[in-house]
C-alpha positions, 0 to 999 in steps of 0.5 A: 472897631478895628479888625485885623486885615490879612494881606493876600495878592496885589489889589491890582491883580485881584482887580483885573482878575475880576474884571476879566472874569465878568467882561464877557458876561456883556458880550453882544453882537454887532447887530442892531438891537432889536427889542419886540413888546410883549403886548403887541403879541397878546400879553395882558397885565391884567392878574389879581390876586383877591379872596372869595366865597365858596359853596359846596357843589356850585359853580359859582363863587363870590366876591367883593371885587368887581369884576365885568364880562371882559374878565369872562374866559380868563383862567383863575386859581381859587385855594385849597376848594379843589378835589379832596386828597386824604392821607398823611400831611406834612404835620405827619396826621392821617387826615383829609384835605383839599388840592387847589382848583384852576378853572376859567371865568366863565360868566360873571354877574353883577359883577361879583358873581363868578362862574367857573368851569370847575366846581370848587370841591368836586362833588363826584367823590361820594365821601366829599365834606360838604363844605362853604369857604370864606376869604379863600386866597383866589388869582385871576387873570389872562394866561399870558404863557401863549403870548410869551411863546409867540413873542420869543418865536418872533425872537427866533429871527434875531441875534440878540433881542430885548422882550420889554415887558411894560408894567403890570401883572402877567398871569403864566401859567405852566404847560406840560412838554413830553420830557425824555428821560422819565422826570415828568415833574421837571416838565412844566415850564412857561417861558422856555428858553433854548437859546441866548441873545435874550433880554427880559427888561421890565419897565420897573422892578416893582411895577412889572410882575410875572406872576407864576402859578402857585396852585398845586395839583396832583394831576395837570390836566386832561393833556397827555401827562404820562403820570398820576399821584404827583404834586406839583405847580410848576416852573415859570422860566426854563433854560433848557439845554441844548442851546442855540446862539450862545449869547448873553440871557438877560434878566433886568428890572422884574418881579418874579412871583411864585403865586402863593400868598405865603411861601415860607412856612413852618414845614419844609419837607422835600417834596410837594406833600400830597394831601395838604400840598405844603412843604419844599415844592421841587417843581415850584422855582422862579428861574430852572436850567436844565439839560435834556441830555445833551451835557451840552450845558445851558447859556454861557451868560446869565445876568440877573439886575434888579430883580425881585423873586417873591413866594416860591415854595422851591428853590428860587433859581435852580439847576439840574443839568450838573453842567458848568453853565459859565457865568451867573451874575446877580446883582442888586436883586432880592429874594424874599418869602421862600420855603427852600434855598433862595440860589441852588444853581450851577455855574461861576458865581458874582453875586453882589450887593442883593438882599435875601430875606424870610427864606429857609436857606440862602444857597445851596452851592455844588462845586463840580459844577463851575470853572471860574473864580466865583464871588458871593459879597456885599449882600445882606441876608436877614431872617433865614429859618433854616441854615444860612448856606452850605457848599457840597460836592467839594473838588479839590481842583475848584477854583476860589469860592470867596465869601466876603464883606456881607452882613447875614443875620441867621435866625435858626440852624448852622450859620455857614456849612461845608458838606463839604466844601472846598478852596473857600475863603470866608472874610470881613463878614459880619454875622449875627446868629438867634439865641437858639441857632447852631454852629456858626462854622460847620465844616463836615455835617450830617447829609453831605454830598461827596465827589468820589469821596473828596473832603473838605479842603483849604478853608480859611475864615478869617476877619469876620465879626460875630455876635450870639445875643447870648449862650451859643451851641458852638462856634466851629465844628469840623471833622469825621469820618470820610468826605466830612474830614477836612484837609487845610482849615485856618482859623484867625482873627475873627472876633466874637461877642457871646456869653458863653458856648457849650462848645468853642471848638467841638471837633472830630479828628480825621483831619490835618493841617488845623489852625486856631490863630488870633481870635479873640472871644472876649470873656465868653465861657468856652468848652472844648470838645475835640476828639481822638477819632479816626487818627487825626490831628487835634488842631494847632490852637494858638496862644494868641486866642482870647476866650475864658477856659471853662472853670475846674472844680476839683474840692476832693484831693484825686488824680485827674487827667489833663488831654489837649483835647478840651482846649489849652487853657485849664482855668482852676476855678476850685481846685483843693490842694495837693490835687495831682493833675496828668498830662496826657501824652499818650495821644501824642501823635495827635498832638500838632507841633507848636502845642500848649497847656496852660495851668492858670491857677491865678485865681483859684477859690480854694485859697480865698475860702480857706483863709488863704491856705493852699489852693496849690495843685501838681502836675506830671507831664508824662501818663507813661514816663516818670518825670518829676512833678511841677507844683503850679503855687496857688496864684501861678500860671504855668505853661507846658510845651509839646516837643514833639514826645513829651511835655516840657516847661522848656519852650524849644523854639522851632521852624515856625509854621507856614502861613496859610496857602488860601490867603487873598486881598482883603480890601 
């Protein structure tokens, strides 16, 4: 299908721009590269994940694995056996349920009889159930978390170092630091980074995982945890600032697994729930940069290749220092199975040609947080459950956020929100949305995160395909009060496939400088709903859109009003004869230059089911002046134009519009 491309800056310039801007993401030293063996510092890929039997109040559970006294001392996770937790759980019932248990292997007999240091289901709480568990989900293996720390100790001599993981399963489990500023559950971490010149190389994506712990628990351990009540499981790589020897870090050729057997699930409460231990677990994250107070900022090069991230119950790579951590690039990786957003992460984005599939959001993007041009581009994204992505924390002053050429197949919520967003161009994608998904385009929703007030800004969404399977919500939304108002959007040439849609347009005002230009939605079935709040401008809609006005039906002779607002196009579908129709010009401020009504009384009913007789309808362009009706004959159009006070069949020919300020190269 041919799509209409729009022209931006020179192919060249854009081209250099971004080489420059992603050269120095392979800075290295001139120094030898030094590459140390995890396994030569105690690292076992040793890990299984299988199911076992329980029995209330015995240390010893059972299996059809088989296992031999070389597995005696390492640690193990048995699922949902551990302390009991009562409460209210994340199906919102008062009821009682079960923390995890993380124990150790302390014997192991004919070689499916486990003995653990813990009993599953801690009988020193007297009102314990008394309960046998089968096939409970179990993760055994050596803890390699002491075997990483040694290996990046020895790194600490060195400019830049490769740590070569071999294939295999490597267990890590997390362990507490004392963390200054009170956000004890961000303290939990295995593989802490304080320093760049490091490259994390696996010998195969697939083959060599790191397998983060995935049982949750209330209180860690008896080691110094200067809390109680909190959930958690915790984080399996921490770059945490203040840095040293700012290299490039570097993740190739992994598997980083969060440990629990399903991570996308039905619920998605913020927070780790307490009594069941479900939901969003914002300390359950592949990859987690922080600042413990310095605002000195993480690495400023971060490179993900060909890394898999797999069952997280958080978002997957994260960010809570809110500094501009320079570069991220991510490139032909995949995240899977994920109850949060796959990216919720700072810095300047590449994030190209990667996969992002069963996950509840894609990302998460706060624009205070990055200084460079960032791209998200060629990626596929399939089977999200919640919304598709939202940028928030809008700055005027952001540098270009480009959108571009991915294909996303949406499975529920909005498509792409704006929460709000700034200086982003959306281009030649192709989307593809549920039958019970939202809107597709939503500029200003319900929990966005402002900067001082700062309100979404030069939007443009352009060239893009998009296909609903069949009725749709809406196909853009803008406007409200405060930081949902937007300033600069454009509309155009996008082209979508649906059959109908509650609203084409739904629209509240407090905005300006709106265009709908050159779309084309074939013969859907399309409302408007655009309103006259806060002052605002009603958007420019162009008359070289294609869409099918919703039909009016007016079989008694009445007056009715005609408002801008529900759309240029009135389609009289049934409408008696004699019937008067209003222009509102009452809204007149609101009115952007350029505006047209339609009256299409081409094809109106009332004539055909009454033997060809009448079916006429008159129209007064003015609610507030007396101007002589026009009479729009039964298989007529007639256009009104807006001039600026008044409408007029008589097109006064202006200045045309200048073209949009946020236009780039399209390939």
């Amino acid at each position: 299908m041919y799509r209409k491309r729009v022209l931006r800056e020179s192919a060249g310039r854009l081209a250099t721009s971004m080489l420059a801007g992603w050269l120095a993401l392979t800075v290295t030293s001139s120094q030898a590269q030094i590459s140390l063996n995890v396994t030569n510092y105690g690292a076992r890929g040793d890990a299984v994940q299988f199911f076992v039997n329980t029995k209330s109040n015995s240390v010893v559970i059972t299996t059809t694995n088989k296992l031999t006294s070389s597995d005696i001392g390492k640690t193990i996770e048995v699922f949902r056996v551990g302390k009991i937790t009562s409460g209210v759980n994340s199906y919102n019932i008062k009821t009682n349920d079960f923390q995890d248990v993380i124990a150790t292997i302390t014997n192991v007999v004919m070689g499916t009889n486990l003995y653990l240091s813990v009993k599953p289901q801690d009988v020193t709480t007297n009102y314990l159930p008394q309960l046998t568990a089968n096939n409970v989900f179990a993760t055994y293996g050596t803890d390699n978390t002491p075997a990483f720390s040694n290996v990046l100790a020895a790194a600490s001599s060195y400019t830049n170092v490769t740590i070569y993981i071999p294939n295999g399963t490597y267990l890590l489990m997390p362990i507490y630091r004392y963390w200054p500023h009170g956000l004890y559950g961000y303290a939990y971490g295995s593989i802490i980074i304080r320093r760049g010149g490091l490259h994390f190389l696996g010998e195969s994506e697939a083959g060599t995982i790191l397998l983060s712990r995935g049982a949750w628990r209330i209180k860690n351990t008896a080691d110094g945890t200067p809390y109680d009540g909190y959930p958690f499981r915790g984080f399996l790589f921490e770059l945490s600032a203040p840095i040293t020897n700012d290299y490039s870090v570097i993740l190739e050729n992994l598997t980083l697994d969060g440990g629990v057997q399903k991570g996308n699930l039905d619920v998605h409460g913020i927070a780790c729930n307490p009594v069941d231990g479900l939901g969003w677990d914002q300390q359950h994250s592949a990859y987690l940069t922080y600042d413990d107070g310095s605002n000195s900022g993480t690495a400023t090069h971060q490179m993900f290749t060909n890394v898999t991230v797999q069952h997280w119950r958080g978002e997957m790579f994260k960010s809570i220092d809110e500094n501009a951590n320079g570069n991220i690039s991510i490139r032909n990786s995949t995240f899977k199975d994920g109850c949060a957003t796959a990216l919720n992460i700072y810095g300047s984005w590449d994030v190209t040609s990667n996969r992002f599939e069963n996950i509840l959001d894609v990302f998460e993007y706060y624009q205070e947080h990055y200084t460079n041009t960032s791209y998200f581009r060629n990626n596929f994204v399939t089977n999200t459950t919640g919304n598709g992505t939202s940028w928030n924390g809008a700055v005027w002053t952001a540098p270009q956020f480009i959108f571009q050429s991915n294909v996303c197949y949406f499975g529920a919520g909005n498509g792409l929100g704006f929460t709000p967003g700034a200086n982003i161009s959306v281009l030649n994608n192709e989307f593809h949305f549920a039958s019970n998904a939202g809107t597709a385009f939503a500029v200003g929703t319900a929990g966005s995160q402002g900067v001082n007030g700062q309100y979404n800004s030069n939007i443009l969404i352009s060239c893009n395909l998009i296909i609903f399977p069949d009725k749709a919500s809406a196909l853009l939304s803008f406007g409200g009060g405060g930081i949902l108002a937007v300033s600069g959007l454009t509309f155009c040439s996008n082209t979508v496939t649906a059959n109908s849609f509650d609203n084409l347009i739904w629209a509240a005002s407090y905005s300006k400088n709106l265009r709908i230009d050159h779309n084309d939605t074939g013969n859907a079935v399309a409302r408007f709903h655009i309103t006259a709040d806060g002052g605002g401008l009603y958007p420019l809609i162009e008359s070289n859109n294609i869409y099918k006005p919703w039909p009016t039906y007016f079989e008694a002779v009445q007056t009715n009003t005609i408002s801008y607002s529900s759309g240029p196009k009135q389609y009289m579908d049934y409408v008696a004869t004699s019937n008067i129709f209003v222009l509102n010009d009452i809204e007149g401020s609101q009115i952007p230059a350029g505006a047209y009504l339609d009256i299409d009384n081409r094809t109106n009913r009332w004539a055909v089911l009454h033997n060809g007789v009448g079916g006429d309808v008159i129209i007064r362009p003015s609610q507030t002046k007396v101007i002589d009706p026009v009479l729009v004959k039964n298989g007529t159009l007639r256009t009104f134009y807006w001039n600026g006070s008044a409408w007029t069949t008589n097109r006064i020919l202006t200045k045309p519009p200048s073209p949009p300020s946020n236009l780039r190269l399209v390939q």
